[in-house]
C-alpha positions in Angstrom: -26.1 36.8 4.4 -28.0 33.8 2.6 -26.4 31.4 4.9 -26.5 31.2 8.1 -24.6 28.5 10.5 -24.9 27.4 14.0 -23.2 24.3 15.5 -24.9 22.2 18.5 -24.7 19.0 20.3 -21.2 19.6 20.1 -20.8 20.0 16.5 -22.8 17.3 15.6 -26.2 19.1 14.5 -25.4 21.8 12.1 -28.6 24.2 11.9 -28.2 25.9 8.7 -31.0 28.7 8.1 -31.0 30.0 4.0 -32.9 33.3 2.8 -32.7 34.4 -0.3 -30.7 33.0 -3.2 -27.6 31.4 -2.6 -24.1 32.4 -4.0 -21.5 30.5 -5.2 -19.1 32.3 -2.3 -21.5 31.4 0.3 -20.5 27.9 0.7 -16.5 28.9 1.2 -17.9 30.3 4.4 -20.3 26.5 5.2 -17.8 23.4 3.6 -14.7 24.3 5.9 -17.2 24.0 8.7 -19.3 21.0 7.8 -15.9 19.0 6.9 -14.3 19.5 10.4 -17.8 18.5 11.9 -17.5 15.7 9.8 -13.7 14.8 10.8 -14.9 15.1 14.5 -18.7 13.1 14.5 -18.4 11.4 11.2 -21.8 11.5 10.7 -24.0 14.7 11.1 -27.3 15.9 11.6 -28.6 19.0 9.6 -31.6 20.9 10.1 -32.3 23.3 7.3 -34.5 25.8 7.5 -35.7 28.0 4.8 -36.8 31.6 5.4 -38.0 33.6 2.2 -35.5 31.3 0.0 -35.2 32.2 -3.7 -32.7 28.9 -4.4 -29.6 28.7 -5.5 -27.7 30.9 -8.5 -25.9 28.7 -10.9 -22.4 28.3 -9.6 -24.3 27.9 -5.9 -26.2 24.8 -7.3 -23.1 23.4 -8.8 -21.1 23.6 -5.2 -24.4 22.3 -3.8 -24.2 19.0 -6.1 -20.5 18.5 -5.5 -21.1 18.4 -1.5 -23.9 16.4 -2.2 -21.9 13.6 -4.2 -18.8 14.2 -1.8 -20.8 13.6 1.2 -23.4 11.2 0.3 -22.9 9.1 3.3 -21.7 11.5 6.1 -25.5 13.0 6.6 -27.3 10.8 8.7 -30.7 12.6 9.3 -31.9 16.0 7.2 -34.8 18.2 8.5 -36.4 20.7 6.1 -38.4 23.8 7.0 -40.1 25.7 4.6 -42.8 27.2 3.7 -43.3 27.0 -0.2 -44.2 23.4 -2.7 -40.7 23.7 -4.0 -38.8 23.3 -1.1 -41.0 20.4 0.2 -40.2 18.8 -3.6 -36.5 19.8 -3.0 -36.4 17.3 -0.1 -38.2 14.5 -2.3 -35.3 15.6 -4.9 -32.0 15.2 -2.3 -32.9 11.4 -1.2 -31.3 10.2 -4.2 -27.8 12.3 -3.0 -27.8 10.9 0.2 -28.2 7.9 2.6 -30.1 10.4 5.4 -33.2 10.2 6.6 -34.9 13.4 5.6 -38.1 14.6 6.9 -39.9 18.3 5.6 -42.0 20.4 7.8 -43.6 23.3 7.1 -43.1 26.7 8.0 -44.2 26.9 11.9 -43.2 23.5 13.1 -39.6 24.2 13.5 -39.9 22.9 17.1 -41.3 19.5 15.8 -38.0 19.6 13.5 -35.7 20.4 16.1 -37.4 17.6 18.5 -37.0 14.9 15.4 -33.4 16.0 14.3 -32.2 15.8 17.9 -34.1 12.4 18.9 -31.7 9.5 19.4 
């Protein structure tokens, strides 16, 4: 599966791990989740890290945007993992869709992530 999603700090900190490309279906599986997180915490933290990630098919991209627009104020901090140019571009690309702090590392410092996203 493309998407993978834990919960921790009670729900709060959604660690999301993506590998290859993303479907359209996928995020039937992620939204229901993420909006009862949201109903709970309001805001939430999301650490995002990307594992051989090809991006996002069409119809994946347009449910990406529409979260994106829906939630532009219920993220409060973003970390990225990856390991390719795009994907540190991609976090440069989201600030205008949100009002969270978003930070990129690369590929190996997923405990410096997890230490930032966690961080009061």
């Amino acid at each position: 599966m493309p998407l993978e999603l834990q919960q921790e700090m009670d729900g709060k900190l959604l660690a999301v791990r993506l590998t290859g490309t993303l479907q359209k279906d996928d995020y039937k599986h992620f939204l229901p989740t993420v909006e009862r997180a949201i109903q709970k915490h309001g805001k939430l933290r999301i650490l995002v890290e990307m594992h051989d990630f090809h991006g996002w098919a069409l119809g994946a991209l347009w449910e990406d945007i529409k979260f994106d627009v829906k939630h532009y104020k219920d993220i409060e901090r973003l970390a990225m993992v990856g390991d390719k140019k795009w994907e540190q571009r991609m976090a440069t690309f989201c600030k205008p869709f949100t009002t969270a702090t978003i930070k990129y590392f690369p590929q190996g410092q997923s405990a410096e992530a997890k230490a930032w996203i966690t961080a009061e």
